[in-house]
gemmi code that builds the backbone of each chain (N, CA, C; Angstrom):
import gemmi

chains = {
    "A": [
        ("UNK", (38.145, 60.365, -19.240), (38.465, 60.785, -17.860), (39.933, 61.184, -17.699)),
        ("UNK", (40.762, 60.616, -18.379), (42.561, 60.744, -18.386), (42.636, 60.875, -16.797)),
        ("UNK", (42.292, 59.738, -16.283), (42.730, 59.281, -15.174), (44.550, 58.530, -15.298)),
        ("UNK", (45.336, 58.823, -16.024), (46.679, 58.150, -16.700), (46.993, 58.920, -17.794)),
        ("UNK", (48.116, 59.572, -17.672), (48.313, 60.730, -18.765), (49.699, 60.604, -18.739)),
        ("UNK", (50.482, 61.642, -19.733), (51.807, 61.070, -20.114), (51.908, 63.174, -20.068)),
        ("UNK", (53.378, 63.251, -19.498), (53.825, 64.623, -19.220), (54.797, 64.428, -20.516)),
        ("UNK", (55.322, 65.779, -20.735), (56.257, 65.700, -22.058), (57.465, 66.513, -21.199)),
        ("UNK", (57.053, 67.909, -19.933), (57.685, 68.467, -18.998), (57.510, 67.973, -17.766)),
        ("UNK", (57.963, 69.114, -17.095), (57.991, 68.471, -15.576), (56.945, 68.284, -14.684)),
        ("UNK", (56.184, 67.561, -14.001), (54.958, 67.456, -13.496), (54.721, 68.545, -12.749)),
        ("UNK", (53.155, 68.740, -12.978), (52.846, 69.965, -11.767), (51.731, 69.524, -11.381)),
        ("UNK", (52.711, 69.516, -9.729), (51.574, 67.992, -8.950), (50.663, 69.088, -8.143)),
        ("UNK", (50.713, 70.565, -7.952), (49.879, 70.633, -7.472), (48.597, 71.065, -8.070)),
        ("UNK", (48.766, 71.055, -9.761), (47.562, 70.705, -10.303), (46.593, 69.604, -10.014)),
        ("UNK", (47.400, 68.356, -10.119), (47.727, 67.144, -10.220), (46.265, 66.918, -9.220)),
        ("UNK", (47.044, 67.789, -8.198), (46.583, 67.089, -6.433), (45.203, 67.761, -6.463)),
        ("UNK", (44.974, 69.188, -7.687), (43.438, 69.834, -7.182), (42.215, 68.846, -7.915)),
        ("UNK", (42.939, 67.636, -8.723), (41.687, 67.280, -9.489), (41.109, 66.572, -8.683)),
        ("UNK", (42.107, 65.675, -7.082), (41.769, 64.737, -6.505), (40.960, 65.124, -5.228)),
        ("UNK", (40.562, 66.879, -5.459), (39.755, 67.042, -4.673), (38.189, 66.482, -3.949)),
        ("UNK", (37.680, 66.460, -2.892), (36.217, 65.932, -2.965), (35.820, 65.879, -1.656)),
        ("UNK", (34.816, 66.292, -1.357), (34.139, 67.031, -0.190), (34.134, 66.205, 0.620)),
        ("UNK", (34.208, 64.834, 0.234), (33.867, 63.506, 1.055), (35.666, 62.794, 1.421)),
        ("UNK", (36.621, 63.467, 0.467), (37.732, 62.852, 1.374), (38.011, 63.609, 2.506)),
        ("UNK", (38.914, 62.423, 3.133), (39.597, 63.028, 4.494), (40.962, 62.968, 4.611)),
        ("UNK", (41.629, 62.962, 3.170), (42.942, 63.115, 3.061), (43.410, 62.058, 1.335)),
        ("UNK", (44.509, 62.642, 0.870), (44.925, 62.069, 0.124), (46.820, 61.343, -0.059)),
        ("UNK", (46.579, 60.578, -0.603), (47.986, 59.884, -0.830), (48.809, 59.860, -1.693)),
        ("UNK", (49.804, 60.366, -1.921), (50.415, 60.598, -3.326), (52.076, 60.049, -3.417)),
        ("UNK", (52.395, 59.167, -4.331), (53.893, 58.601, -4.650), (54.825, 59.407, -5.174)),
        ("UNK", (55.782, 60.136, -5.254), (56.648, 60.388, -6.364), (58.101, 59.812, -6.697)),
        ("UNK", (58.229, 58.883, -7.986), (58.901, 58.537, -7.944), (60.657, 59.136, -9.303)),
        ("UNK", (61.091, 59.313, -8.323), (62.612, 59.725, -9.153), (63.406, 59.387, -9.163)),
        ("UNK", (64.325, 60.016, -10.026), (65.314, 59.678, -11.153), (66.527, 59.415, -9.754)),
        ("UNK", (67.166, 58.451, -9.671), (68.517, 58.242, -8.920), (69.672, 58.101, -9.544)),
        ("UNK", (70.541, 58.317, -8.883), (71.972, 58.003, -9.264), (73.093, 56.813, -9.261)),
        ("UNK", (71.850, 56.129, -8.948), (72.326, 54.290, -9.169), (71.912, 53.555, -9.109)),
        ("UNK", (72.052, 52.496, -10.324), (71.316, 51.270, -10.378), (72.417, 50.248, -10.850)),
        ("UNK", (71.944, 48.779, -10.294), (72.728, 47.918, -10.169), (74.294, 47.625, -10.182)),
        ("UNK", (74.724, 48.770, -9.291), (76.104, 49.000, -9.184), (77.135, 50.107, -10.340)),
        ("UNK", (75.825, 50.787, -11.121), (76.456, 51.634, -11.924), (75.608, 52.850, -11.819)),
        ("UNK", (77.057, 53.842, -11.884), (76.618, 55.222, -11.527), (75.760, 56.179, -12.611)),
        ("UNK", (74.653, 56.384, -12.798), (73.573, 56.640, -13.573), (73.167, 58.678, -13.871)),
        ("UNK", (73.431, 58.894, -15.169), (73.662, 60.593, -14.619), (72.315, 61.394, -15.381)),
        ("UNK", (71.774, 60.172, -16.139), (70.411, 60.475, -16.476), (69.580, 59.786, -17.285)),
        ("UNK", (68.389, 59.555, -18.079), (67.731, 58.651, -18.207), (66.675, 58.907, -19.694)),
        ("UNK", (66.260, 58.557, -19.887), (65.325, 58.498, -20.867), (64.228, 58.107, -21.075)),
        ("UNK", (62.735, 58.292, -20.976), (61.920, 58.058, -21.078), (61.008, 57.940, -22.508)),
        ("UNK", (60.909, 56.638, -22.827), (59.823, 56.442, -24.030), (58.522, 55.271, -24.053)),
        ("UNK", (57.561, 55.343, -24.167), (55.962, 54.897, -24.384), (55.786, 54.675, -25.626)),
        ("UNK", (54.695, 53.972, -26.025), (53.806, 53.677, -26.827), (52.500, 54.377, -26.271)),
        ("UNK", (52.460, 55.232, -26.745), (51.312, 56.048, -25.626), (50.044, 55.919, -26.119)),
        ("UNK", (49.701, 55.690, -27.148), (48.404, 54.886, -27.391), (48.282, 53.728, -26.998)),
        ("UNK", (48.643, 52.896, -26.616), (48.141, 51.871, -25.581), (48.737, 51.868, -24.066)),
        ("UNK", (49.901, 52.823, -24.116), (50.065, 53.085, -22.546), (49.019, 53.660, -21.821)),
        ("UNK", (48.495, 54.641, -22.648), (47.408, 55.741, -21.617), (45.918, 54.370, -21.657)),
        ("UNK", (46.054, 53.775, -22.456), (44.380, 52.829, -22.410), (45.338, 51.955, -20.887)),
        ("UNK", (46.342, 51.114, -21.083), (46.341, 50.363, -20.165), (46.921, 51.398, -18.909)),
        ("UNK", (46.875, 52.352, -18.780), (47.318, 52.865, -17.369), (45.847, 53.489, -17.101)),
        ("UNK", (44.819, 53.353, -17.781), (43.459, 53.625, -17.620), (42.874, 52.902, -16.517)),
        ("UNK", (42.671, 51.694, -17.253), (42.336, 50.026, -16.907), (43.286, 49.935, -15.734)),
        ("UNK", (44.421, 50.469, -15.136), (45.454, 50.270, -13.942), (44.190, 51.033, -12.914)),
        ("UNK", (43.851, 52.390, -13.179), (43.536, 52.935, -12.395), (41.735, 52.825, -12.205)),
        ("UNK", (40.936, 52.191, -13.010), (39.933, 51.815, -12.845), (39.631, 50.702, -12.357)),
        ("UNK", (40.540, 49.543, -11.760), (40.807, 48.520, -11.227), (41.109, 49.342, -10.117)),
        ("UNK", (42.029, 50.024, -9.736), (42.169, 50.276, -8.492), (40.983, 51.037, -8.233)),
        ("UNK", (40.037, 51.910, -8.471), (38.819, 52.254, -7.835), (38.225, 51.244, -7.581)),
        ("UNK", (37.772, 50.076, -8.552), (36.906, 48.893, -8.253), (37.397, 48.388, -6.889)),
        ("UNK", (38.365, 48.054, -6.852), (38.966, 47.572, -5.373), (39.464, 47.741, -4.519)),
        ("UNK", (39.369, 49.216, -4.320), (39.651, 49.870, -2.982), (38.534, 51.221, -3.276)),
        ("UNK", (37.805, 51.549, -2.070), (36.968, 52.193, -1.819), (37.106, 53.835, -1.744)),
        ("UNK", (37.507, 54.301, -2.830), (38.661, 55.708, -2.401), (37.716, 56.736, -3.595)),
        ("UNK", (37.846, 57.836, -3.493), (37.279, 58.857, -4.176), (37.938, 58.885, -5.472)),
        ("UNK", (38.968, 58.734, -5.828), (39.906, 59.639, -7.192), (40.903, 59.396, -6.958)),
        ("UNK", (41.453, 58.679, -8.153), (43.446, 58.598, -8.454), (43.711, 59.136, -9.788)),
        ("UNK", (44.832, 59.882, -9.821), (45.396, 60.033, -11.144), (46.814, 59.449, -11.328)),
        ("UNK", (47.325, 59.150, -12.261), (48.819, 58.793, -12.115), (49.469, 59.552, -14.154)),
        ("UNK", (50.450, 60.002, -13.550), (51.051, 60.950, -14.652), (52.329, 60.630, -15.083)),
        ("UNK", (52.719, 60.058, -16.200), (54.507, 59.656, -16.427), (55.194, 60.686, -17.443)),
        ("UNK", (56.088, 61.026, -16.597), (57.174, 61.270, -17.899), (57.612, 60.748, -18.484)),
        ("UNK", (58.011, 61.292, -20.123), (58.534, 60.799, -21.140), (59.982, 61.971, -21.448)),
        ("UNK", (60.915, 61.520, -22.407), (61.772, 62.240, -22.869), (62.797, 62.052, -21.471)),
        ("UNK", (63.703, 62.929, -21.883), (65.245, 63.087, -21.233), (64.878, 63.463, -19.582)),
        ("UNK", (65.544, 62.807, -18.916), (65.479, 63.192, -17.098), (66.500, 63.383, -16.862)),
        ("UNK", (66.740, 64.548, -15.660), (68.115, 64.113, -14.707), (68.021, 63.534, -13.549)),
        ("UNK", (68.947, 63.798, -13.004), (69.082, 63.129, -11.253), (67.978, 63.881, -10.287)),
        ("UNK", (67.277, 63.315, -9.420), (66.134, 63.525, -8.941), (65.068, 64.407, -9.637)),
        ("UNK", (64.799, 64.588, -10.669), (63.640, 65.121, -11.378), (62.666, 63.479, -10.828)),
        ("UNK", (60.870, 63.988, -11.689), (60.024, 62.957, -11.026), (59.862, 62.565, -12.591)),
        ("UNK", (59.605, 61.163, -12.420), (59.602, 60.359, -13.128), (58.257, 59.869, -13.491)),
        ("UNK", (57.728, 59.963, -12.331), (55.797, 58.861, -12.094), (55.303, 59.832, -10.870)),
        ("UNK", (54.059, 59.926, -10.972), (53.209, 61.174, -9.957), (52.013, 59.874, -9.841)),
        ("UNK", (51.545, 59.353, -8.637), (50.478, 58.451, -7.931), (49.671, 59.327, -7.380)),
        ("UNK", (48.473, 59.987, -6.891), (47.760, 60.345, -6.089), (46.600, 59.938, -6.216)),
        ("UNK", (46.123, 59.781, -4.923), (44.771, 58.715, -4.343), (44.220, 59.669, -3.069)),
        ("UNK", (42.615, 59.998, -4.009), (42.327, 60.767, -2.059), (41.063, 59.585, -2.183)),
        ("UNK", (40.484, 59.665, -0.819), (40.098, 58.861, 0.404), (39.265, 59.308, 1.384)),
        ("UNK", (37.803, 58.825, 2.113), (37.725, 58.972, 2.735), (38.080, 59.178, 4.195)),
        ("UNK", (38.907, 57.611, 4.109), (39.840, 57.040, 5.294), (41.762, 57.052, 4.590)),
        ("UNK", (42.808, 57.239, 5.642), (43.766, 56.919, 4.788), (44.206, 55.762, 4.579)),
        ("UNK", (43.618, 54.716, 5.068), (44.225, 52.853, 4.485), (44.082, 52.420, 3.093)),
        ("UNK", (43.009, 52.984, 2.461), (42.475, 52.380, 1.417), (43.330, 53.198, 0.393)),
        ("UNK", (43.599, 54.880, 0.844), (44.214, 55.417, -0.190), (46.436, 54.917, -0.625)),
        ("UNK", (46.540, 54.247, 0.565), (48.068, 53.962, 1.009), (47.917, 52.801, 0.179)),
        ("UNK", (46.610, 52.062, 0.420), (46.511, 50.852, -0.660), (46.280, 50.959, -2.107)),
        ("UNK", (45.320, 51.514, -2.577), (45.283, 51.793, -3.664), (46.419, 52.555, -4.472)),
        ("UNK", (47.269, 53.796, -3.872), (48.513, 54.481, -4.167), (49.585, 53.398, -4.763)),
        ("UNK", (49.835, 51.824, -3.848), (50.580, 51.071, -3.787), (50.501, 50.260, -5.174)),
        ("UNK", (49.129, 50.082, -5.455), (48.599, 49.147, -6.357), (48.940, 49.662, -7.582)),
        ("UNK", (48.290, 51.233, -7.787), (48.129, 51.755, -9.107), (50.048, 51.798, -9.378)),
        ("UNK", (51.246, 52.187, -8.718), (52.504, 52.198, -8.652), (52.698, 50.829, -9.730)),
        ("UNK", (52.636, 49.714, -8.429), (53.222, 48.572, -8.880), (52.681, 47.932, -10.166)),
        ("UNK", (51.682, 48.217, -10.308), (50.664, 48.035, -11.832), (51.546, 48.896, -12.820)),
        ("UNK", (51.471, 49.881, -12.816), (52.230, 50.205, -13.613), (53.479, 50.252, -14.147)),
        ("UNK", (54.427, 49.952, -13.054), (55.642, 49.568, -13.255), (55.508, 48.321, -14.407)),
        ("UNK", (55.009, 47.245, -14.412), (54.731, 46.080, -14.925), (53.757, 46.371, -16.269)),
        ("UNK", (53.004, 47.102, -16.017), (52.041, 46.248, -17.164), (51.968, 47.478, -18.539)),
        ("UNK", (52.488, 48.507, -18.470), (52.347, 49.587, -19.096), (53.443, 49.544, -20.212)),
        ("UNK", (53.080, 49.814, -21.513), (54.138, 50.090, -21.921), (54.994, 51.150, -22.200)),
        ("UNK", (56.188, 51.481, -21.160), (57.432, 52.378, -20.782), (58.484, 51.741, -21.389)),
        ("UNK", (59.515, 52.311, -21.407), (60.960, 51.784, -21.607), (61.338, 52.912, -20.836)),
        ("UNK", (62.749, 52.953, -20.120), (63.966, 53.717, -20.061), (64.718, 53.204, -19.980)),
        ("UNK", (66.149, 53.935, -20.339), (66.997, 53.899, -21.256), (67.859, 54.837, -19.985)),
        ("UNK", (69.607, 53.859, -19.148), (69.898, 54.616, -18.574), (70.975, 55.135, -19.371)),
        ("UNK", (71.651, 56.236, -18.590), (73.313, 56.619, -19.283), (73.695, 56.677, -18.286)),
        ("UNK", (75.029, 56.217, -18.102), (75.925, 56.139, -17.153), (77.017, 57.029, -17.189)),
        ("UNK", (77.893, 56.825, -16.130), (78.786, 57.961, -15.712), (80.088, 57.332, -16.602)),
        ("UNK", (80.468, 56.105, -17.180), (81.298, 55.532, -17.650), (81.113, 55.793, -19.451)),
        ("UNK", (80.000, 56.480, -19.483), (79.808, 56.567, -20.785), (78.519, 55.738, -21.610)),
        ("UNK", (78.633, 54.730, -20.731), (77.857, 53.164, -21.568), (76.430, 53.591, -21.084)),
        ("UNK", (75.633, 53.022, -21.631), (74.231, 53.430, -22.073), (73.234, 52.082, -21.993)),
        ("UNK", (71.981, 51.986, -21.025), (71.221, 50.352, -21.348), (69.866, 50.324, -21.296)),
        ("UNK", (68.815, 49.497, -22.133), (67.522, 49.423, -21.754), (67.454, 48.938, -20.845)),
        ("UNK", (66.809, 49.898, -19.490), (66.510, 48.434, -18.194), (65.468, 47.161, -18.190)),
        ("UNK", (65.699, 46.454, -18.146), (64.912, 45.071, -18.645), (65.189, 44.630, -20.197)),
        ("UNK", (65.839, 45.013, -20.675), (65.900, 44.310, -21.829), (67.557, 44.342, -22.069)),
        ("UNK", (68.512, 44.619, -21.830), (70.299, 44.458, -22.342), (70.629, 43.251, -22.229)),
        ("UNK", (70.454, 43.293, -20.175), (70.907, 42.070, -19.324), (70.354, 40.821, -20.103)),
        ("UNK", (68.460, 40.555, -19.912), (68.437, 39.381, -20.100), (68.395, 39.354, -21.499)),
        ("UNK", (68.698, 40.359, -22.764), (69.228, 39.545, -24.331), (70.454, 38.999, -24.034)),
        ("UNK", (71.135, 39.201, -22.861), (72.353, 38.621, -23.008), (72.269, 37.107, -22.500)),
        ("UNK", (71.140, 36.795, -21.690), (71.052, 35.992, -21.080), (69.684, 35.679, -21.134)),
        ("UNK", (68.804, 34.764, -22.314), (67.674, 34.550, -22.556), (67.176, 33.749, -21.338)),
        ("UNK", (68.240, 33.134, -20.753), (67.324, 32.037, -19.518), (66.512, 32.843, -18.506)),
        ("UNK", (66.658, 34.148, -18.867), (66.026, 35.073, -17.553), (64.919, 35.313, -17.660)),
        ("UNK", (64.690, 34.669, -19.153), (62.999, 35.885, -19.386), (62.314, 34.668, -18.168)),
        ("UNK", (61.564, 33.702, -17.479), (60.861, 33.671, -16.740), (60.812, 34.705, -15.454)),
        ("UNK", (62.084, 34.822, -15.204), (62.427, 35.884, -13.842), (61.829, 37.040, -14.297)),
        ("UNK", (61.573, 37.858, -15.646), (61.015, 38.741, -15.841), (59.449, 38.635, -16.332)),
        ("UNK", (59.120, 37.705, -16.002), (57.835, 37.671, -16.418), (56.666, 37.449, -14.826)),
        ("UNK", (58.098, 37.188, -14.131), (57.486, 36.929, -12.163), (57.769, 37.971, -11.528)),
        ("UNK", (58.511, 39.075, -12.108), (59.125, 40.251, -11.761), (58.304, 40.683, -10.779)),
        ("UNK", (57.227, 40.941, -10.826), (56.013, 41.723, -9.653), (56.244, 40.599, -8.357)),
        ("UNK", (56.757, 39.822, -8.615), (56.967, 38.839, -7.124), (58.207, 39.164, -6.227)),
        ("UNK", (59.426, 39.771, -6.800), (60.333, 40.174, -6.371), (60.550, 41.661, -5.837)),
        ("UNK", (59.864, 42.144, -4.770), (59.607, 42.819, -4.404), (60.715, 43.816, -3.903)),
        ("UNK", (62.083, 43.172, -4.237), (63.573, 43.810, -3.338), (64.157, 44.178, -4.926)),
        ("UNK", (63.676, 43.634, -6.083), (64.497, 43.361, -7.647), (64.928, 44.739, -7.937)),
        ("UNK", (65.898, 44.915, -8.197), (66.539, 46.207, -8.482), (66.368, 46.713, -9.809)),
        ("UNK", (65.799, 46.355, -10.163), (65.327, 46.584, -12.142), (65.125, 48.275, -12.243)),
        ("UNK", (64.111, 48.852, -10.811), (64.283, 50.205, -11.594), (65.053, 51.102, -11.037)),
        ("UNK", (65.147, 52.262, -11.318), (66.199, 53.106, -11.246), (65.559, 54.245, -10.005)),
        ("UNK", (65.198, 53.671, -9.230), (64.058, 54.593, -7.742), (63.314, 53.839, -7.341)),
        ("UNK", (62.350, 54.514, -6.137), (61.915, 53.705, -5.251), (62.249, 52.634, -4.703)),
    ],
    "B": [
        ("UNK", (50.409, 41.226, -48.151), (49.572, 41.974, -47.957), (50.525, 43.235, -47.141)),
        ("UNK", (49.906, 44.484, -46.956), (51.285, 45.463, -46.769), (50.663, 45.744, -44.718)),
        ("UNK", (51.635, 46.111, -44.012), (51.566, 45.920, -42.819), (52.365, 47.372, -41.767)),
        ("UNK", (51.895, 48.274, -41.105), (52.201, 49.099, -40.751), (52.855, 48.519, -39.052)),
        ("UNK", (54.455, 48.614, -38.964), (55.221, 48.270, -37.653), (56.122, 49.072, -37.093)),
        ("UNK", (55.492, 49.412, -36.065), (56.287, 50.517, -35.092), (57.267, 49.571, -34.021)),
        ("UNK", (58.328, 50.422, -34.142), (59.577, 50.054, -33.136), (59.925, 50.909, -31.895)),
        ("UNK", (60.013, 50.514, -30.295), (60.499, 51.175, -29.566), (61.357, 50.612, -28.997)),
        ("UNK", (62.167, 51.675, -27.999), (63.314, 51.247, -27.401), (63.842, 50.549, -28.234)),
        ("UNK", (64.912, 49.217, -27.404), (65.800, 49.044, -27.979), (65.650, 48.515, -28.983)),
        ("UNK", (64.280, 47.931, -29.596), (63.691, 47.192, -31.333), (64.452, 48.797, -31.943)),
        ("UNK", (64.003, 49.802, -31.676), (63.560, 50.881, -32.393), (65.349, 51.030, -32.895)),
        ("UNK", (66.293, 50.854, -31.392), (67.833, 51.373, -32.174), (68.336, 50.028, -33.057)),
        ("UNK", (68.001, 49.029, -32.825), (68.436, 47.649, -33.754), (67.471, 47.798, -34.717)),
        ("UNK", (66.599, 48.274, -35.070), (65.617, 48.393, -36.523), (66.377, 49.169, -37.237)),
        ("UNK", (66.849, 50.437, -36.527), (67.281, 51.434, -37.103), (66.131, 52.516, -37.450)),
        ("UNK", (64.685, 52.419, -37.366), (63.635, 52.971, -37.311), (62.544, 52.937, -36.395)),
        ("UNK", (61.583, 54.177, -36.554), (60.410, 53.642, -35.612), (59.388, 53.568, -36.096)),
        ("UNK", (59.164, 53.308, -37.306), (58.421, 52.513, -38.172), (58.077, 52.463, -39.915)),
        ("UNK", (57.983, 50.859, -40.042), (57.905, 51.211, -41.633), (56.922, 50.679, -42.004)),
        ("UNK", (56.473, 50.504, -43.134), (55.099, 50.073, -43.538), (55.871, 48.812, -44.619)),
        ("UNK", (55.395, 47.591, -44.401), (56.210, 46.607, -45.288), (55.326, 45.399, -45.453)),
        ("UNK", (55.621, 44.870, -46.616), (54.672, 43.789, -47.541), (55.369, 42.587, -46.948)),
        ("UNK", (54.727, 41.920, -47.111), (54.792, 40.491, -45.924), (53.891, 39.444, -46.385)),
        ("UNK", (54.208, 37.858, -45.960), (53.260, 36.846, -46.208), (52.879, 36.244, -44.970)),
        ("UNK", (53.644, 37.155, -43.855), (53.646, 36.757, -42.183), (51.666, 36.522, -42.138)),
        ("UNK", (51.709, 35.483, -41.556), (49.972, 35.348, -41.373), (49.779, 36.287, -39.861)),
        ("UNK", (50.656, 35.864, -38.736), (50.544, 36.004, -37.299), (51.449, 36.950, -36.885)),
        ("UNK", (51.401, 37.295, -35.732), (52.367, 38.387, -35.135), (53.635, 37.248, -34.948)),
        ("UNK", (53.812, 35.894, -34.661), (54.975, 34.918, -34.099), (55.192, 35.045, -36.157)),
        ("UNK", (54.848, 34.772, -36.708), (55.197, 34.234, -37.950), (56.345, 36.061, -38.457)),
        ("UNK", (55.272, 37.341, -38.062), (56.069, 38.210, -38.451), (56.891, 38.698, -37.561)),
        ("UNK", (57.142, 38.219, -36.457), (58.769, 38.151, -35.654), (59.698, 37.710, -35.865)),
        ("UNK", (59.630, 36.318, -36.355), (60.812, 35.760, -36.913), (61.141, 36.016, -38.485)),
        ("UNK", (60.348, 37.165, -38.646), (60.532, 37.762, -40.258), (61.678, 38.450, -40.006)),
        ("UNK", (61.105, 39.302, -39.395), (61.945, 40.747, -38.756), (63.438, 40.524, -38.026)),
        ("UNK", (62.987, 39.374, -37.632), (64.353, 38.639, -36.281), (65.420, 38.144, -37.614)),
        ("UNK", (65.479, 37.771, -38.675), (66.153, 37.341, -39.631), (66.683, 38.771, -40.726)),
        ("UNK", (65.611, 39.395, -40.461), (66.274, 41.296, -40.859), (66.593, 41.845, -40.414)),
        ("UNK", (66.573, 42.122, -39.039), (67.457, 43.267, -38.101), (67.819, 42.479, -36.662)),
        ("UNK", (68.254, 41.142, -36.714), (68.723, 40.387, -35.848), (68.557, 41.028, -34.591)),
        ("UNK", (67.514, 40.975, -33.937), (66.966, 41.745, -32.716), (67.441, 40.513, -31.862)),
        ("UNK", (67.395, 41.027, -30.759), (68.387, 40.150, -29.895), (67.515, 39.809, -28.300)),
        ("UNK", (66.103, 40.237, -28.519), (64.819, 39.587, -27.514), (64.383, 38.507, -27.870)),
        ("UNK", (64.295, 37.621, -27.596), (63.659, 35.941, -27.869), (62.203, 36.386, -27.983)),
        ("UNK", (61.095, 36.075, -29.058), (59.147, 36.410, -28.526), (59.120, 36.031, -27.551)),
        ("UNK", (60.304, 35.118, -26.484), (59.329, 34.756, -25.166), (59.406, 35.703, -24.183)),
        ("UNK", (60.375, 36.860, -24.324), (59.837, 38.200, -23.718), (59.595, 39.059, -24.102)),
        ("UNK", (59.062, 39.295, -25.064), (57.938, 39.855, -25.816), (56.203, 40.161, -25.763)),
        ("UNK", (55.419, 40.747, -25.556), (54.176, 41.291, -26.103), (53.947, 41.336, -27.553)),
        ("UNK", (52.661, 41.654, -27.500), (52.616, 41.864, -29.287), (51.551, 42.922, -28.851)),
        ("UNK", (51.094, 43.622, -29.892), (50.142, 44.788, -29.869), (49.593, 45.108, -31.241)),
        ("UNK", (48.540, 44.781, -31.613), (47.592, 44.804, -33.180), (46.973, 46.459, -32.951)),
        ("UNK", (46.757, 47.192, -33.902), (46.014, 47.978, -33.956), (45.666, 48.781, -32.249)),
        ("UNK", (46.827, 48.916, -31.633), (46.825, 49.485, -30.126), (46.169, 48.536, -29.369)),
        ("UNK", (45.808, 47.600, -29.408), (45.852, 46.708, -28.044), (46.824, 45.666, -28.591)),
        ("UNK", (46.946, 45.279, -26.791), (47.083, 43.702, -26.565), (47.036, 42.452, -27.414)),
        ("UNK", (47.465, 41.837, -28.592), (46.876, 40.649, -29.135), (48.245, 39.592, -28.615)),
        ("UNK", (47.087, 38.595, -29.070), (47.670, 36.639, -29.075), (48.614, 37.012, -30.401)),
        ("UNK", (49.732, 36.097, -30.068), (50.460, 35.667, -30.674), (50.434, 34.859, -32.212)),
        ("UNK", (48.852, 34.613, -32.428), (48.676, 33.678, -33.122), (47.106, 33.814, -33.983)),
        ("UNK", (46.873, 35.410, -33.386), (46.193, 36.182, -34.334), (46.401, 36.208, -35.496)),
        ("UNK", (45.002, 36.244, -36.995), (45.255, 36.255, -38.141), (45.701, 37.758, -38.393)),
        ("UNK", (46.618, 38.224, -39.313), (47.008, 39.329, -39.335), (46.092, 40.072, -40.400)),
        ("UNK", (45.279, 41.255, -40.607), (44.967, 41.320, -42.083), (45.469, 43.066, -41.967)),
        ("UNK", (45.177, 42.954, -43.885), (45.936, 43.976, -44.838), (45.380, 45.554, -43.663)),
        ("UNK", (46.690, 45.841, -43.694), (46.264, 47.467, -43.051), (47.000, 47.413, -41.103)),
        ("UNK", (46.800, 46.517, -40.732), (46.875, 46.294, -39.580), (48.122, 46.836, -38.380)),
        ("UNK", (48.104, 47.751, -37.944), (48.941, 48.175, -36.885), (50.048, 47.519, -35.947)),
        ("UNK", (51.242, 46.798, -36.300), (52.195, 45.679, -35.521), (52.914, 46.495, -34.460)),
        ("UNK", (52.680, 46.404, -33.144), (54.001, 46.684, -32.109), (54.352, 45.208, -31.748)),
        ("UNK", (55.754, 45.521, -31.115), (56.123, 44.134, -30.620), (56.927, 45.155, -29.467)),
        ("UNK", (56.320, 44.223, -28.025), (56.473, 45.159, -26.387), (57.695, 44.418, -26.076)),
        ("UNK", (58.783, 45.071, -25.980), (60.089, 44.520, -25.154), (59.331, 45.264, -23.897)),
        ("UNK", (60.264, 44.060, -22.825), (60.220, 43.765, -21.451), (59.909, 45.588, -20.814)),
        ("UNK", (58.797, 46.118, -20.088), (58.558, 47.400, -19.896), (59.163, 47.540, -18.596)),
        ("UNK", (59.402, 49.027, -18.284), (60.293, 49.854, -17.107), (59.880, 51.036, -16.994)),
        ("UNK", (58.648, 51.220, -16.595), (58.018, 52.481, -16.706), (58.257, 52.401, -14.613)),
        ("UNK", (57.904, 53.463, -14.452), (58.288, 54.154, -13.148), (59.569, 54.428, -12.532)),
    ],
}
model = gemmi.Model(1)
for chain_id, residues in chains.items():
    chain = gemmi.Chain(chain_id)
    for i, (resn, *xyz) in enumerate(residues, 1):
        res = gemmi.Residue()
        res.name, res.seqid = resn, gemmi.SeqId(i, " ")
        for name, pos in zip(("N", "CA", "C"), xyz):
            atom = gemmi.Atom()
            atom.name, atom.element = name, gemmi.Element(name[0])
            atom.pos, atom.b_iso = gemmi.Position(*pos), 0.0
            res.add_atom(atom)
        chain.add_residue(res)
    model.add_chain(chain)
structure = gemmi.Structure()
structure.add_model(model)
structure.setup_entities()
């Protein structure tokens, strides 16, 4: 089905948006999330994207077939980039159509935050100072007492870990 | 027995590769972490770590056999 697919260029969502067509929705919901120019107090001028994409695309499968099971919605796809980004290019493409729009605002939300967490991504920022970091992994090698905080991460709903939204 | 292990992110720049194929007496994915952790002094503790056999998900404490596919998942940041 490649309901979860991996871009190598820049997304083209309004492909994206014709697969989520269907006679029976009454609208669809779609996330895009991009590249910013700061994270945790450092000025960020572009980014890097890398997967394990044989088990990213199975578990961003299983993200989005969970979200059909539990919310009542016609069709989601969700699409990531990989390789080099700049400042506001898109990073992650969500779309969810729907009969009704609650279920699709819900499900949109779910398949996001699922994936943030459970997929395997890395990026890799560069900064304006020169210096360069894996997000989620620099800080706490420096500081092993953190890995529980990163393992509750989906509970911290304000956590500044990524670099948008 | 010989063992095929892919490296990403930051494993991949402290390996110095993104993958080699290497002979081992590691039984488990924990037994062949602290192989690796004593060769390219990787600087993630397994307790934030994944492991990944042959493209999925495995336990920590899986028997490993000859041929077998090793990732090891630092902490992910996808979106």
């Amino acid at each position: 089905m490649m309901r979860f697919r991996f871009a190598q260029t820049a997304i083209d969502t309004a492909q994206a948006r014709r697969e989520l067509l269907d006679l029976g929705a009454g609208g669809y919901v779609s996330f895009e999330g991009w590249v910013r120019d700061h994270n945790e107090g450092q000025e960020v001028t572009r980014l890097e994207y890398e997967a394990f994409q044989e088990l990213a695309v199975k578990e961003g499968e299983r993200i989005v077939a969970d979200a059909l099971r539990r919310f009542p919605v016609k069709h989601a796809l969700c699409i990531h980039r990989v390789g080099s980004l700049g400042l506001n290019d898109m990073a992650v493409w969500v779309g969810v159509s729907s009969a009704h729009r609650g279920e699709a605002f819900d499900a949109c939300r779910f398949i996001i935050d699922e994936v943030k967490h459970r997929v395997p991504i890395w990026k890799k920022e560069h900064y304006r100072s020169g210096d360069s970091g894996w997000v989620n992994c620099e800080r706490c090698a420096a500081a092993p007492s953190h890995t529980h905080e990163h393992e509750h991460e989906h509970e911290h709903r304000d956590e500044p870990a990524a670099s948008h939204t | 027995m010989q063992l095929k292990i892919q490296y990403y992110a930051l494993m991949r720049e402290q390996a110095g590769r993104s993958e080699e194929t290497l002979e081992t007496s590691s039984a488990t994915p924990a037994d062949l972490y602290g192989e690796l952790c004593t060769r390219y002094r990787f600087t993630l503790t397994r307790e934030q770590l994944k492991v990944a056999v042959n493209s999925e998900f495995s336990d920590w404490s899986r028997r490993l056999a000859a041929g077998d596919a090793v990732v090891f998942i630092p902490p992910v940041a996808g979106g």
